[in-house]
Biopython code that builds the backbone (N, CA, C, O; Angstrom):
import numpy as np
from Bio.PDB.StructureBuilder import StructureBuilder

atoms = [
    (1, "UNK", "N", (-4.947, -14.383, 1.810)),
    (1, "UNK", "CA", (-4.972, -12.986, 1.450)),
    (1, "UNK", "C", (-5.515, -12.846, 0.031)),
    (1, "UNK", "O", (-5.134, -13.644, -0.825)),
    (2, "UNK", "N", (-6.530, -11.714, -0.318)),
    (2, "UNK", "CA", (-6.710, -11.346, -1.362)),
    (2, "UNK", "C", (-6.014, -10.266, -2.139)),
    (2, "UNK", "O", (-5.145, -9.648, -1.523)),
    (3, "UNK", "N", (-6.302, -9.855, -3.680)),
    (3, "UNK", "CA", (-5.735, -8.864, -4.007)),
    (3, "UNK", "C", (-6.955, -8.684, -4.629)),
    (3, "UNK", "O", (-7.546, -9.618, -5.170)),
    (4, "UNK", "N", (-7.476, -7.285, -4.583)),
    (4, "UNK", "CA", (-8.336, -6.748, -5.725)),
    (4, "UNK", "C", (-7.767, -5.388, -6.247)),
    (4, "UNK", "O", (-7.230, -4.733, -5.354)),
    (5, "UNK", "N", (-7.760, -4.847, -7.412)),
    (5, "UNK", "CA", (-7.138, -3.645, -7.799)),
    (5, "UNK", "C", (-8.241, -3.159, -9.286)),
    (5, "UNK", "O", (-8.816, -3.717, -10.220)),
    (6, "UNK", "N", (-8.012, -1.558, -8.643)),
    (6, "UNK", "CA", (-9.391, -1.038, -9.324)),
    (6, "UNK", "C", (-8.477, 0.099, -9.828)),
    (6, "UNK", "O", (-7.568, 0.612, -9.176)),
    (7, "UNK", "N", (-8.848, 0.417, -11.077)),
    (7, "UNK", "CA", (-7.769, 1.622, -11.653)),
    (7, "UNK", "C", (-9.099, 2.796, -11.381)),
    (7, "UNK", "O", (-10.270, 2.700, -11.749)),
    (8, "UNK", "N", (-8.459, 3.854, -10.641)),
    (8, "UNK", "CA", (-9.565, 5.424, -10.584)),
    (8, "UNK", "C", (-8.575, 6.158, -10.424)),
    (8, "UNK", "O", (-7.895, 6.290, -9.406)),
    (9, "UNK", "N", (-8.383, 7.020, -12.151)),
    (9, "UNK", "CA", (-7.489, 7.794, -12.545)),
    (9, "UNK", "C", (-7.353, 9.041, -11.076)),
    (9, "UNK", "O", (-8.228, 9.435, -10.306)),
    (10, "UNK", "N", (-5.953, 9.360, -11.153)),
    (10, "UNK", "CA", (-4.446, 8.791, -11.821)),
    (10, "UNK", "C", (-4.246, 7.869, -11.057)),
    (10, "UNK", "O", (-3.357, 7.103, -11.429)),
    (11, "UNK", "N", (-4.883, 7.559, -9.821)),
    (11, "UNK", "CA", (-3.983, 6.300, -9.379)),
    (11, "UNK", "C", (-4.750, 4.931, -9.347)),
    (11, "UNK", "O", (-5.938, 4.832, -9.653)),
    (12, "UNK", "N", (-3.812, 3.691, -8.874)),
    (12, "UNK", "CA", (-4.366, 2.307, -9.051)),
    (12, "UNK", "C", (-4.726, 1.714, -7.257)),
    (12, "UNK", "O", (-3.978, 1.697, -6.279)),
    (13, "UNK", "N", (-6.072, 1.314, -7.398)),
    (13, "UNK", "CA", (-6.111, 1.363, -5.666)),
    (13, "UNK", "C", (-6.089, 0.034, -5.843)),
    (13, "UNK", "O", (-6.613, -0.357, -6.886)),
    (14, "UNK", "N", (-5.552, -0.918, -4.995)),
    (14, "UNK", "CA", (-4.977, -2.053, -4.381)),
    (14, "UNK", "C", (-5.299, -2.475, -3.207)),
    (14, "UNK", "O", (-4.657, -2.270, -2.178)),
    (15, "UNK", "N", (-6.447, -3.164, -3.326)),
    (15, "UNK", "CA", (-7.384, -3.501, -1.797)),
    (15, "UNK", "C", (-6.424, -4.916, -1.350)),
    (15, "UNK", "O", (-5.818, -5.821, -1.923)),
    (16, "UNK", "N", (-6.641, -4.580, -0.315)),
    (16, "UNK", "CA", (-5.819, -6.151, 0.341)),
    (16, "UNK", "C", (-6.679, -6.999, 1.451)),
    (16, "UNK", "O", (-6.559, -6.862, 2.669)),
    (17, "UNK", "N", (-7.580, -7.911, 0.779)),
    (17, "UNK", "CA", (-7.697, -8.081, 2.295)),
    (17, "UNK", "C", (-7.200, -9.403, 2.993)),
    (17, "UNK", "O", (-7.053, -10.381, 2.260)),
    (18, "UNK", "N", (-6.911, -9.537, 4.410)),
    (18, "UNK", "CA", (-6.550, -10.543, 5.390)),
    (18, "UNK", "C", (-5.061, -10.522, 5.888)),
    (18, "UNK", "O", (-4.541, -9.557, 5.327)),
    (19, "UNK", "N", (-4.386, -10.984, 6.475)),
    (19, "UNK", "CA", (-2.984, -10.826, 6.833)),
    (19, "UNK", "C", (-1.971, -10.509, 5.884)),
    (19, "UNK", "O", (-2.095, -11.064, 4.791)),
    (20, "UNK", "N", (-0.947, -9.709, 6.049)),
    (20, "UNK", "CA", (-0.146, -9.569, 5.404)),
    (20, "UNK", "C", (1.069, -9.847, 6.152)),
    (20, "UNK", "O", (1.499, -8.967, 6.897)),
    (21, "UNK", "N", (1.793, -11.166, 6.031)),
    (21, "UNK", "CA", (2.638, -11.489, 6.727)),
    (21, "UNK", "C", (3.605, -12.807, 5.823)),
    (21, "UNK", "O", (3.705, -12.837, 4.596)),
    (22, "UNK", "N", (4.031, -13.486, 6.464)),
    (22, "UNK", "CA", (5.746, -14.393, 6.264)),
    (22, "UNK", "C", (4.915, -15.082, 5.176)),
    (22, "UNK", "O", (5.389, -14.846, 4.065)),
    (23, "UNK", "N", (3.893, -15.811, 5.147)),
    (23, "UNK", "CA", (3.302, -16.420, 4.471)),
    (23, "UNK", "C", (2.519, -15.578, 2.774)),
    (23, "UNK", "O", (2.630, -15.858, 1.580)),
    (24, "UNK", "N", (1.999, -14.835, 3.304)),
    (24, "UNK", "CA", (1.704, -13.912, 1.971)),
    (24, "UNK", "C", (2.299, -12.182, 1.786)),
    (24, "UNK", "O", (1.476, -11.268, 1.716)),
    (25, "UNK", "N", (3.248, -12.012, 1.746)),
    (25, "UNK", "CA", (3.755, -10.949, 1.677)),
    (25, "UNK", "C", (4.434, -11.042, 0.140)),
    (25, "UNK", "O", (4.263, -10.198, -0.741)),
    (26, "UNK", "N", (5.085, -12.025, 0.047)),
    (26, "UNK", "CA", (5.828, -12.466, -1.108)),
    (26, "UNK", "C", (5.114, -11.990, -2.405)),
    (26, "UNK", "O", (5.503, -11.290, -3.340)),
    (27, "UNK", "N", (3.723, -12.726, -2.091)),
    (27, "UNK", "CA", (3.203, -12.627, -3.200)),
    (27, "UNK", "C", (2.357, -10.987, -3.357)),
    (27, "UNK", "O", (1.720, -10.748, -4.383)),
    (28, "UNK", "N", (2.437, -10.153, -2.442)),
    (28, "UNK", "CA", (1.743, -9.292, -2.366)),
    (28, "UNK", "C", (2.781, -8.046, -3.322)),
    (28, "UNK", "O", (2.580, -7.205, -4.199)),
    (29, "UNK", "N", (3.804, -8.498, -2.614)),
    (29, "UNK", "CA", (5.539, -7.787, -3.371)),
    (29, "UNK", "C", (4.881, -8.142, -4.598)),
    (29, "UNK", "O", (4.248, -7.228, -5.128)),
    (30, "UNK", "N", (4.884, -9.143, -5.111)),
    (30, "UNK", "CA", (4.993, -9.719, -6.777)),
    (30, "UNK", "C", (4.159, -8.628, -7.206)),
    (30, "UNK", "O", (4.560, -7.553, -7.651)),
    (31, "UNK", "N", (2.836, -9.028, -7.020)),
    (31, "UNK", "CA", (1.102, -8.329, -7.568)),
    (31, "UNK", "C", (1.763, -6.404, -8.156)),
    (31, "UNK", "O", (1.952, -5.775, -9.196)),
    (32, "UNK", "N", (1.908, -6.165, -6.241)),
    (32, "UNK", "CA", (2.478, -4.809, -6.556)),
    (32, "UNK", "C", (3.350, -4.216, -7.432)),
    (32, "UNK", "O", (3.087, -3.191, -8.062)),
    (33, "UNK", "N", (4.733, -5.037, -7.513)),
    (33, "UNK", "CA", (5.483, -4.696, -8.550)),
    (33, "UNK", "C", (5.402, -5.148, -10.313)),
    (33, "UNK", "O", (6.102, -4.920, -11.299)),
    (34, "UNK", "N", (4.339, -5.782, -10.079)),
    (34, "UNK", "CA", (3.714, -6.124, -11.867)),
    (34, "UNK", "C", (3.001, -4.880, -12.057)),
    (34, "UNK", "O", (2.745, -4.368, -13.146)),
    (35, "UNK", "N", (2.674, -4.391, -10.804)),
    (35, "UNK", "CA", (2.013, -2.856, -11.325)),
    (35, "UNK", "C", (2.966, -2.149, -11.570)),
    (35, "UNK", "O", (3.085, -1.493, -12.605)),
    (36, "UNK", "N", (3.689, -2.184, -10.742)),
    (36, "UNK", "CA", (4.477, -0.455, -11.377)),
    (36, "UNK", "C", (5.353, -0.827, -12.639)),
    (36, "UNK", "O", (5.771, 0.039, -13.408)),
    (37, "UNK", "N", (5.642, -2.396, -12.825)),
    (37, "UNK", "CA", (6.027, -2.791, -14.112)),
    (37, "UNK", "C", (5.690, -2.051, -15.240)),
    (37, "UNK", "O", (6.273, -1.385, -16.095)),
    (38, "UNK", "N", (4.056, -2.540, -14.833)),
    (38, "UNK", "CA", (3.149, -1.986, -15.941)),
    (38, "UNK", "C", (3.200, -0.147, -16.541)),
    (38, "UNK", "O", (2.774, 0.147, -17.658)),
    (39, "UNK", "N", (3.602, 0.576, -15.879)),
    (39, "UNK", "CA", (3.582, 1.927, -15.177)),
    (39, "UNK", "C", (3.035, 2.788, -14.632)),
    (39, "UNK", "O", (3.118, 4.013, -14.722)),
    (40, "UNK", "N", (2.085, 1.720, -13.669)),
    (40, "UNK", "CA", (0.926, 2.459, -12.574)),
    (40, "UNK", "C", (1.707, 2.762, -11.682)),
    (40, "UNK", "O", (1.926, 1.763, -10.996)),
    (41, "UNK", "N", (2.408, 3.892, -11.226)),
    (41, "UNK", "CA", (3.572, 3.905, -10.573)),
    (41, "UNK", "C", (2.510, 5.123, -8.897)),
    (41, "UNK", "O", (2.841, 5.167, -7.712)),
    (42, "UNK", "N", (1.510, 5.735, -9.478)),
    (42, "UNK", "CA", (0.935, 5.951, -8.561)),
    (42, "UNK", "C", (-0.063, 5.258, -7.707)),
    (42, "UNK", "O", (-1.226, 5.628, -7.872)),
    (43, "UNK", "N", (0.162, 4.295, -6.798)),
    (43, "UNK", "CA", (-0.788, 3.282, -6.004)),
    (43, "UNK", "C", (-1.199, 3.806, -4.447)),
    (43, "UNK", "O", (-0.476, 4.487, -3.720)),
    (44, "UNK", "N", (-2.532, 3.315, -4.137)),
    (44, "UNK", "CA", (-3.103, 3.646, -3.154)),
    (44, "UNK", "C", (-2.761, 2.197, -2.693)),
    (44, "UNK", "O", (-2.526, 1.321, -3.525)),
    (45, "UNK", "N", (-2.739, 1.985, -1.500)),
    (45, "UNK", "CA", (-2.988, 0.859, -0.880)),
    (45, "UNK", "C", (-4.365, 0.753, 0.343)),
    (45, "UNK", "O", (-4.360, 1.103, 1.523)),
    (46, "UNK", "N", (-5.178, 0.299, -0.260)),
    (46, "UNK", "CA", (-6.368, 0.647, 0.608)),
    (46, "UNK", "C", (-6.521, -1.015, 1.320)),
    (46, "UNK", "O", (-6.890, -2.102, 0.875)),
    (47, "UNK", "N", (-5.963, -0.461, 2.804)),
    (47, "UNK", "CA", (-5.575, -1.279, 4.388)),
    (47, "UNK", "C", (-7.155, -1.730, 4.762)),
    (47, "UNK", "O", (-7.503, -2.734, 5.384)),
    (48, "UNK", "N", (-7.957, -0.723, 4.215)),
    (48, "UNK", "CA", (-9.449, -1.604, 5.213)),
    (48, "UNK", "C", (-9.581, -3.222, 5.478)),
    (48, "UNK", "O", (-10.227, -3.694, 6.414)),
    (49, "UNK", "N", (-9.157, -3.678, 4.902)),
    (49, "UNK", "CA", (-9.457, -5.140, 4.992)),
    (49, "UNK", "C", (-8.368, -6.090, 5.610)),
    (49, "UNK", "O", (-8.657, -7.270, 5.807)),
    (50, "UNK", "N", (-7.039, -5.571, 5.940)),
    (50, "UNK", "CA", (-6.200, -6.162, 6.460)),
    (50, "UNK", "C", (-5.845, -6.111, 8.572)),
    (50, "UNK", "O", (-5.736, -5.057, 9.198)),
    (51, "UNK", "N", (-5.797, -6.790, 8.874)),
    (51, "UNK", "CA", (-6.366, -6.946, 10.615)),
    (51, "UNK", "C", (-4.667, -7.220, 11.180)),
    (51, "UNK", "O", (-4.397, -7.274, 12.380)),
    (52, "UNK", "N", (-3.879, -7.337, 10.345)),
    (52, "UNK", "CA", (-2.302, -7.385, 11.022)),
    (52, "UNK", "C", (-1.162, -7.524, 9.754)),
    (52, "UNK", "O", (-1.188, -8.111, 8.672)),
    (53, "UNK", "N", (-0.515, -6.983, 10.202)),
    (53, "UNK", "CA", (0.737, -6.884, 9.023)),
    (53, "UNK", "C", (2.058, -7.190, 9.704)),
    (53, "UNK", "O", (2.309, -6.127, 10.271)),
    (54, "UNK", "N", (3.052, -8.034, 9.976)),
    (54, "UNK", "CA", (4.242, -8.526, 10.375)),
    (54, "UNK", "C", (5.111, -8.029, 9.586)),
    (54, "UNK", "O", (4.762, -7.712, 8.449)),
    (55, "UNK", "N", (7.005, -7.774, 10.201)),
    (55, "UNK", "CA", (7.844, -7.695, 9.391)),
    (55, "UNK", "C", (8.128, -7.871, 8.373)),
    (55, "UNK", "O", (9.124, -7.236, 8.026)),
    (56, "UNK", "N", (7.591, -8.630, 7.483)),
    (56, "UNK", "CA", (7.420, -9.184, 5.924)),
    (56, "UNK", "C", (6.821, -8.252, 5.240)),
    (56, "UNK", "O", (7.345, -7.433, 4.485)),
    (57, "UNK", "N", (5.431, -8.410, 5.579)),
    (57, "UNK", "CA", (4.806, -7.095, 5.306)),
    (57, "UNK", "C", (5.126, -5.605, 4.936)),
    (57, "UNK", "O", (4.882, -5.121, 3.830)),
    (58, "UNK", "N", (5.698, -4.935, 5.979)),
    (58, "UNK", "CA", (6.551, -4.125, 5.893)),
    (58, "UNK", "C", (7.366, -4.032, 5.184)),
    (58, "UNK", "O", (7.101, -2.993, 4.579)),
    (59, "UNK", "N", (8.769, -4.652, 4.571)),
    (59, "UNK", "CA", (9.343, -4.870, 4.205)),
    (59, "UNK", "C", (8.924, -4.889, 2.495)),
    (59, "UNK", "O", (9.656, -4.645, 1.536)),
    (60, "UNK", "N", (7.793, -5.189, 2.513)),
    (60, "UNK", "CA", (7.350, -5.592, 0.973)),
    (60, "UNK", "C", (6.756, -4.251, 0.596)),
    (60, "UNK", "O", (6.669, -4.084, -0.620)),
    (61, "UNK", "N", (6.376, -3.369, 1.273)),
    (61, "UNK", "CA", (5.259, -1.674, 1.418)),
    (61, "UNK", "C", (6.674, -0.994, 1.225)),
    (61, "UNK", "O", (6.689, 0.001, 0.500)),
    (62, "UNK", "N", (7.805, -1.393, 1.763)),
    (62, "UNK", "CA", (9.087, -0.395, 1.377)),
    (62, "UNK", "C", (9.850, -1.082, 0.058)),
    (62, "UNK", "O", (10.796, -0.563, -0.535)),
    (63, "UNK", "N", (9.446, -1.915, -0.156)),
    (63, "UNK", "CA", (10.298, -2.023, -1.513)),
    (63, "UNK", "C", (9.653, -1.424, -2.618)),
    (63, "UNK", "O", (10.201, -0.897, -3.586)),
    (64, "UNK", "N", (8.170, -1.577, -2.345)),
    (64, "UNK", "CA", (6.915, -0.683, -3.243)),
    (64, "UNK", "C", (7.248, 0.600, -3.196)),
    (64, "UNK", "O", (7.206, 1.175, -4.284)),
    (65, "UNK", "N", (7.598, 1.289, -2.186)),
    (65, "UNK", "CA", (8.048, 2.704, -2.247)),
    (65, "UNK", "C", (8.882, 2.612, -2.764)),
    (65, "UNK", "O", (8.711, 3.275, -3.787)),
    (66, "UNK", "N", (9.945, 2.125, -2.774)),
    (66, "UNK", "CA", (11.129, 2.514, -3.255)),
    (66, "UNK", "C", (11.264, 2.692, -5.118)),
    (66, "UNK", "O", (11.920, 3.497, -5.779)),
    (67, "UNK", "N", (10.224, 1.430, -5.603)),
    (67, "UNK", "CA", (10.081, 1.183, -7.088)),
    (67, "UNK", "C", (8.909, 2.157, -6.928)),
    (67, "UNK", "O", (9.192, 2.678, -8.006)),
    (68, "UNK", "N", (7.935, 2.798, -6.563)),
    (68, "UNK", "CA", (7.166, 4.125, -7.191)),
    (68, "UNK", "C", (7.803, 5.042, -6.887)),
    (68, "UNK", "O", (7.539, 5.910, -7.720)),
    (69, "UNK", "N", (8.553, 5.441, -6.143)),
    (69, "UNK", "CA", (9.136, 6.476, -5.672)),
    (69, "UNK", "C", (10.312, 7.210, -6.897)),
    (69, "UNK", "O", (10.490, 8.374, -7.256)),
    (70, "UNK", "N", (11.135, 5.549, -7.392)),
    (70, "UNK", "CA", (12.115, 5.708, -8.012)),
    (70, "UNK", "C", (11.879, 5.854, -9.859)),
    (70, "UNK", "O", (12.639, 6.107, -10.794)),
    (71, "UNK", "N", (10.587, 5.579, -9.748)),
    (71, "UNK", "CA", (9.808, 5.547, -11.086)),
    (71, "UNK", "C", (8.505, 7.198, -11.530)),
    (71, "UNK", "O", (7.771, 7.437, -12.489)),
    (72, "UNK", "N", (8.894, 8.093, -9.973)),
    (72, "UNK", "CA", (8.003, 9.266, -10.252)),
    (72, "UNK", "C", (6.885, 9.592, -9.388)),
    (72, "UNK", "O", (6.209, 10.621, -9.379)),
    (73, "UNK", "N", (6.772, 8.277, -8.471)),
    (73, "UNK", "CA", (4.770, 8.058, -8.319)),
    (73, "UNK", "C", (5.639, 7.583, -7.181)),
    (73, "UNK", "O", (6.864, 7.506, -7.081)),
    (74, "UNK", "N", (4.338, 7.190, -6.081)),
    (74, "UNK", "CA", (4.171, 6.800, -4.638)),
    (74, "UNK", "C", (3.181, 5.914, -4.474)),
    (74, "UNK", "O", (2.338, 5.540, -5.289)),
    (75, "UNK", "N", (3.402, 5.503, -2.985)),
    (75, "UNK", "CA", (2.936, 4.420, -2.470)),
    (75, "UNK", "C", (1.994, 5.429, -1.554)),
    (75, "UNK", "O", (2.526, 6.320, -0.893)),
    (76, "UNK", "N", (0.707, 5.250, -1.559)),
    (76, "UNK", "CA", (-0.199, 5.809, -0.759)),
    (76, "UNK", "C", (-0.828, 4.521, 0.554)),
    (76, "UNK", "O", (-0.905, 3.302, 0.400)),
    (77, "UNK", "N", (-1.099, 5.130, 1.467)),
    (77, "UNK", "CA", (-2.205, 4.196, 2.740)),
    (77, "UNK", "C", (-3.539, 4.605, 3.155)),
    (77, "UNK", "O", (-3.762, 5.794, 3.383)),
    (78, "UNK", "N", (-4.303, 3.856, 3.253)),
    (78, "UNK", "CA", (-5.531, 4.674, 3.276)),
    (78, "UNK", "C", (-6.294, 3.370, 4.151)),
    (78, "UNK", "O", (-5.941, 2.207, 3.957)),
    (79, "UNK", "N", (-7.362, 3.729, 5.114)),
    (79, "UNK", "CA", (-8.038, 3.036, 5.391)),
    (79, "UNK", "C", (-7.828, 2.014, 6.876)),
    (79, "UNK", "O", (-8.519, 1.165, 7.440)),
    (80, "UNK", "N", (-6.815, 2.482, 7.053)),
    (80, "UNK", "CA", (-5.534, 1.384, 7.930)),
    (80, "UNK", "C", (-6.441, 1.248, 9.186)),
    (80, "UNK", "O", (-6.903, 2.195, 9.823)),
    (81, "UNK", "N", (-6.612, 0.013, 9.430)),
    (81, "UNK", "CA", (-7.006, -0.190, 11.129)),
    (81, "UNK", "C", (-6.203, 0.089, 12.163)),
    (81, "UNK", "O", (-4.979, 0.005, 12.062)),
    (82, "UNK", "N", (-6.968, 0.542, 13.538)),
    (82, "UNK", "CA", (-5.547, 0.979, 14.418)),
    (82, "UNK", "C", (-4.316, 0.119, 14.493)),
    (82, "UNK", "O", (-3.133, 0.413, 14.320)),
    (83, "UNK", "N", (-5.141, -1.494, 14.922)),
    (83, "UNK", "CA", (-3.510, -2.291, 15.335)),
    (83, "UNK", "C", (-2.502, -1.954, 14.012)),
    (83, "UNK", "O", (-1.369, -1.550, 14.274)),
    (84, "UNK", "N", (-2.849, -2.094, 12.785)),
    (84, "UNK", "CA", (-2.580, -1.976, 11.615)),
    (84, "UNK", "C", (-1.216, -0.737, 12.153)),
    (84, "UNK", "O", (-0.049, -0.873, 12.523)),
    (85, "UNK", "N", (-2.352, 0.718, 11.896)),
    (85, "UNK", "CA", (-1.830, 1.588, 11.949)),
    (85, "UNK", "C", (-0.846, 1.810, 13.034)),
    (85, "UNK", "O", (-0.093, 2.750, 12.779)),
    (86, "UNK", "N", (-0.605, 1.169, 14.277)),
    (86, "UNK", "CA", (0.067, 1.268, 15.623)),
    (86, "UNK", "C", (1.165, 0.559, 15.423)),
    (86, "UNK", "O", (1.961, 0.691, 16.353)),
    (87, "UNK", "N", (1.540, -0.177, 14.531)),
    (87, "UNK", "CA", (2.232, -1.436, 13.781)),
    (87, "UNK", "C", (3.338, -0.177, 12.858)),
    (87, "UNK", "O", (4.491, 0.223, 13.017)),
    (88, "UNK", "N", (2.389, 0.070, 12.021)),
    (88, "UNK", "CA", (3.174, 0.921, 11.266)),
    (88, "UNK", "C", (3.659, 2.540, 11.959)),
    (88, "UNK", "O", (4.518, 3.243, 11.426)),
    (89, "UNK", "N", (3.093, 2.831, 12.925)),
    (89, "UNK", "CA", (3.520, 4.234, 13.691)),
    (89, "UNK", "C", (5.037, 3.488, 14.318)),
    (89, "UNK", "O", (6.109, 4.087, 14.228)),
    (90, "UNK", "N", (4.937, 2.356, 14.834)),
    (90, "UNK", "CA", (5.782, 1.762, 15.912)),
    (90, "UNK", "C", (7.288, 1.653, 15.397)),
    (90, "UNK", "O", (8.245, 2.072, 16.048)),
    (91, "UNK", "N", (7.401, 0.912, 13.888)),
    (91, "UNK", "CA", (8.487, 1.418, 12.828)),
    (91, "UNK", "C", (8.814, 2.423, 12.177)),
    (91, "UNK", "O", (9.853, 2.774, 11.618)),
    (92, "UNK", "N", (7.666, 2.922, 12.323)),
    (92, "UNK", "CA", (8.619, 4.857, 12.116)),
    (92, "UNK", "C", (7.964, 4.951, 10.127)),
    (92, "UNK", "O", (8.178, 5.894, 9.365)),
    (93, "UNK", "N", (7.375, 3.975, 9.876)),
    (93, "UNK", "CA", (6.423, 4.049, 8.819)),
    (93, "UNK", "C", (5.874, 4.869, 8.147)),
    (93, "UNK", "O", (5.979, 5.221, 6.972)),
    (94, "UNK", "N", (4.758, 5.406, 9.684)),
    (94, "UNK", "CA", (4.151, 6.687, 8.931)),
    (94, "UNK", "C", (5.075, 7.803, 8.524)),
    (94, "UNK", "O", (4.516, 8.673, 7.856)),
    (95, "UNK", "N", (6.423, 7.997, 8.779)),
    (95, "UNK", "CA", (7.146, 9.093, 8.683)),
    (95, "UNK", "C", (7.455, 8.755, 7.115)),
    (95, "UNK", "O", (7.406, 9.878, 6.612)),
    (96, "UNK", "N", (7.669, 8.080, 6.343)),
    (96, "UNK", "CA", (7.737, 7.224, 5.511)),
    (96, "UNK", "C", (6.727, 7.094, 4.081)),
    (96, "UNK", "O", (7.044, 7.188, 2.895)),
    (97, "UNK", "N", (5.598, 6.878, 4.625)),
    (97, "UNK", "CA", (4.332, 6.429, 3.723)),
    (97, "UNK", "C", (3.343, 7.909, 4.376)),
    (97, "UNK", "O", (3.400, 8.233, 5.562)),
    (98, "UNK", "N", (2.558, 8.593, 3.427)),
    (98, "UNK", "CA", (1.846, 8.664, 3.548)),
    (98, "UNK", "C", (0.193, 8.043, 3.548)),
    (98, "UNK", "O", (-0.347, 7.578, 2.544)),
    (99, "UNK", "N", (-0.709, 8.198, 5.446)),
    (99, "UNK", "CA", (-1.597, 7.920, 5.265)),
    (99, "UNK", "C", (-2.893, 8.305, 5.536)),
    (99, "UNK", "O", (-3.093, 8.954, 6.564)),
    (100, "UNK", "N", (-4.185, 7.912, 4.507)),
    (100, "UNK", "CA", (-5.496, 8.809, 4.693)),
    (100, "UNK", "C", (-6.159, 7.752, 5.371)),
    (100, "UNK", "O", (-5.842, 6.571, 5.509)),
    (101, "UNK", "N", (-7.377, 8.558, 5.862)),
    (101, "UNK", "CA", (-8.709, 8.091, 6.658)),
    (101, "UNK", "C", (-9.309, 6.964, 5.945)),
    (101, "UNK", "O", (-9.713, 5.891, 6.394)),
    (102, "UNK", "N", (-9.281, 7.617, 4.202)),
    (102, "UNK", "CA", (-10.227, 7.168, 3.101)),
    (102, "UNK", "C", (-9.444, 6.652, 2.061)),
    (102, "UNK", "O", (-8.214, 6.609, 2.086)),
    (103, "UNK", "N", (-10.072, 6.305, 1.254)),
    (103, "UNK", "CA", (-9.334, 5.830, -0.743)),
    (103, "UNK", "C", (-9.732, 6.638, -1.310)),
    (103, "UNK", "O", (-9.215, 6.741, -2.422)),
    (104, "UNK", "N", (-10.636, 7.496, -1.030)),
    (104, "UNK", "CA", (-11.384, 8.803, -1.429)),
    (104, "UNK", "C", (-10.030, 9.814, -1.698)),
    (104, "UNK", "O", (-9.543, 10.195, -2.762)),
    (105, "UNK", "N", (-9.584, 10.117, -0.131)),
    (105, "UNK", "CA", (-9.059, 11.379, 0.151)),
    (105, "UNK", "C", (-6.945, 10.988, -0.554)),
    (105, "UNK", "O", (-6.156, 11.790, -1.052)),
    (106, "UNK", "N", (-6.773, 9.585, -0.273)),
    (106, "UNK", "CA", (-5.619, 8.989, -0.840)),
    (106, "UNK", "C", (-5.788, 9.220, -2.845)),
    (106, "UNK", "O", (-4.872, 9.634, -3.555)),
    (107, "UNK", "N", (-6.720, 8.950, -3.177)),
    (107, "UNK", "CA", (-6.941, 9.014, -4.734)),
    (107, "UNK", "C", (-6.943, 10.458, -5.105)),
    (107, "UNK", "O", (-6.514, 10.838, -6.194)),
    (108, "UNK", "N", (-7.334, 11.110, -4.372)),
    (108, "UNK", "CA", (-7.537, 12.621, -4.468)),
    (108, "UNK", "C", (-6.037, 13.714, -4.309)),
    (108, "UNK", "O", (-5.744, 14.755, -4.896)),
    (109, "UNK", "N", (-5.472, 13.085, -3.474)),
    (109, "UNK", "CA", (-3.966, 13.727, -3.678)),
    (109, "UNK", "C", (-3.305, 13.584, -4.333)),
    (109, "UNK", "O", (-2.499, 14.514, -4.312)),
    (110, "UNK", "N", (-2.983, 12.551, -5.367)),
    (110, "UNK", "CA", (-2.188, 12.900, -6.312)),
    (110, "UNK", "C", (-2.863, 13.831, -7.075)),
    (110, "UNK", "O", (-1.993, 14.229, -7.850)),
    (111, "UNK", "N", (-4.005, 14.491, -7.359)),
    (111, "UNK", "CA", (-4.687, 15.160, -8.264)),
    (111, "UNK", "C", (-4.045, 16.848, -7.571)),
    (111, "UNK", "O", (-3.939, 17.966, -8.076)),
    (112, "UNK", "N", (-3.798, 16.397, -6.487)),
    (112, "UNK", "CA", (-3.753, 17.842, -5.739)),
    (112, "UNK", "C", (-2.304, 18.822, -5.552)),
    (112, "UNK", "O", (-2.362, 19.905, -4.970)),
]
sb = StructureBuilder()
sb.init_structure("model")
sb.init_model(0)
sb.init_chain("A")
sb.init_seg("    ")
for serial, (resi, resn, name, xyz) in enumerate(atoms, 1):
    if name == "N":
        sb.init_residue(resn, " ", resi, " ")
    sb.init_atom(name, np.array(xyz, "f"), 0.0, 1.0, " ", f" {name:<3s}", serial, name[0])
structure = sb.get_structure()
């Protein structure tokens, strides 16, 4: 798994790409929460590049909410592939996270 992260005010977009699962989730938790450390507390998570996400996964996208959430700012989704997205509909997720089509239209709502 990669991490790339691009700051485009106000928020910090956080590309991921390749599995997000038992094996790299851990470290995906870490990356994320050195951000909101930092106090980029508004993050996009832009899904284009990720092809499956397991319980771990999950688990690591709600602890991220919980530290932007609890710090002012949110956890955004953007980009999500269906299995992706069918994954996250299936846990009740999307009720949860908001998510966009784009990183466009995700970067654009906090402005809104």
């Amino acid at each position: 798994m990669e991490i790339h992260v691009e700051h485009r005010a106000p928020a910090t977009v956080v590309r991921i790409v390749g599995n997000v699962d038992g094996l790299t989730a851990e470290a995906l938790l870490a990356q994320l929460q050195a951000h909101v450390g930092e106090g980029h507390v508004y993050l996009v998570g832009d899904l284009s590049g990720v092809g499956y996400t397991s319980s771990a996964g999950l688990r690591a996208l709600l602890a991220v909410v919980r530290d932007t959430r609890s710090s002012g700012g949110d956890l955004r989704l953007a980009a999500v592939h269906a299995p992706v997205l069918k994954i996250l509909e299936l846990s009740g997720f999307t009720s949860i996270l908001k998510v966009f089509d784009d990183v466009d239209g995700a970067v654009a709502s906090y402005s809104a």
